[in-house]
N, C-alpha and C positions, 0 to 999 in steps of 0.2 A: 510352562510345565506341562508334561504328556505323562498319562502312564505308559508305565516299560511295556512293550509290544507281545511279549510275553506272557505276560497277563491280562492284557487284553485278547490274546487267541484264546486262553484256556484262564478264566477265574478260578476257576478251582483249587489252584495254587495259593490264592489266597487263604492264609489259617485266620480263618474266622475263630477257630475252637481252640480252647486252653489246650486240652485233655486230649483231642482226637474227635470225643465221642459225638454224635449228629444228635442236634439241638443245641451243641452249648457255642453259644455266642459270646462269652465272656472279652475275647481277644478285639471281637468286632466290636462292642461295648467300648473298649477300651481306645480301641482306632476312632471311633464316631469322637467319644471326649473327646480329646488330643484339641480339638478344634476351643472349646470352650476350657481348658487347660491354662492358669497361670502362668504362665513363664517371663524366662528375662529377655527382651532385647533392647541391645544397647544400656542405657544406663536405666530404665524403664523395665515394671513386668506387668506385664499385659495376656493378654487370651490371644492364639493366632487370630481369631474373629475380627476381633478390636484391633490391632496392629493392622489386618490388611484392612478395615474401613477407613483407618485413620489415613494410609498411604493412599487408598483411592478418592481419598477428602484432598488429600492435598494435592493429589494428581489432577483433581478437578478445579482447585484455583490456580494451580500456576497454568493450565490448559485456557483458563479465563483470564485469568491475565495477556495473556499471549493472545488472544483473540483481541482481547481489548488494544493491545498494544498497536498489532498490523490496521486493526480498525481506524485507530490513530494518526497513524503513519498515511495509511491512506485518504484518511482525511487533509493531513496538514499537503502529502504531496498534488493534488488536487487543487487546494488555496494557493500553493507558490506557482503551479503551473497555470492556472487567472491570472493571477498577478503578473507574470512572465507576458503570456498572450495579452493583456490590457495595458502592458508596456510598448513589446515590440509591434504590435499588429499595428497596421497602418487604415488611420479615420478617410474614410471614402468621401465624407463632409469635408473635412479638411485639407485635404489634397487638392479634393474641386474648388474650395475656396482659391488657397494660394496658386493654382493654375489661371485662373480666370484675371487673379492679382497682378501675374507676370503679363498675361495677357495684353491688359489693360497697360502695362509699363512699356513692354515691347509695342502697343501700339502710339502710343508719345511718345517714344524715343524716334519711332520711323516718320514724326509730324515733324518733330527739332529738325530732324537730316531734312525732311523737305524744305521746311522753311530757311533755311540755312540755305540749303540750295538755290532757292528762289533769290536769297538774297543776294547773295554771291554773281549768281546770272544779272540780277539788276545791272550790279554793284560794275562787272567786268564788261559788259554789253552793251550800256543805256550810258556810261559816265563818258566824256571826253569827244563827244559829238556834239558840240555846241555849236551852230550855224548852219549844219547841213540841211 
């Protein structure tokens, strides 16, 4: 809401006076009430006063609400986004564990191949020389 541009250059436009006559503020008496004024809106009569507190009352909780809401949200989206990262991230402890595990496998698998080895050589090499 603005006032008309009109009366903002020149007040004077404004009839403050019933009559005309300078002094009588009657008209302005009557503007100034209008505010604490009975009336109806909606199914409800109330004072324009009381109707715009009531509106900025409730403009003021559903504004907290909605504060409260994103508050929320931004909470819970923070907890699934942990939960996500302490799923997929990968344990630096754990990795070196089962590395050093393989390790250790790959290196007795390469001891079976030698000794297999060795035996084989025996086995192809040392057998069927008997009397030389």
């Amino acid at each position: 809401m603005k006032v008309n541009e009109i009366i903002v250059e020149d007040p004077n436009l404004i009839a403050a006076s019933m009559t005309g006559d300078t002094g009588d503020s009657e008209n302005a008496s009557k503007i100034a009430g209008v505010f604490d004024e009975v009336m109806g809106f909606d199914t409800t009569k109330t004072t324009i006063k009381d109707f715009y507190q009531s509106v900025i009352g409730e403009l003021g909780v559903v504004a907290q609400g909605a504060n409260r809401m994103v508050k929320n949200t931004s909470t819970l989206l923070s907890q699934v986004e942990n939960q996500r990262m302490s799923v997929s991230s990968v344990s630096l402890d754990e990795e070196m564990t089962n590395m050093i595990k393989f390790q250790h496998a790959y290196n007795a698998a390469a001891r079976s191949m030698t000794a297999t080895d060795e035996l084989l050589d025996k086995i192809i090499n040392n057998m069927g020389l008997v009397g030389r």
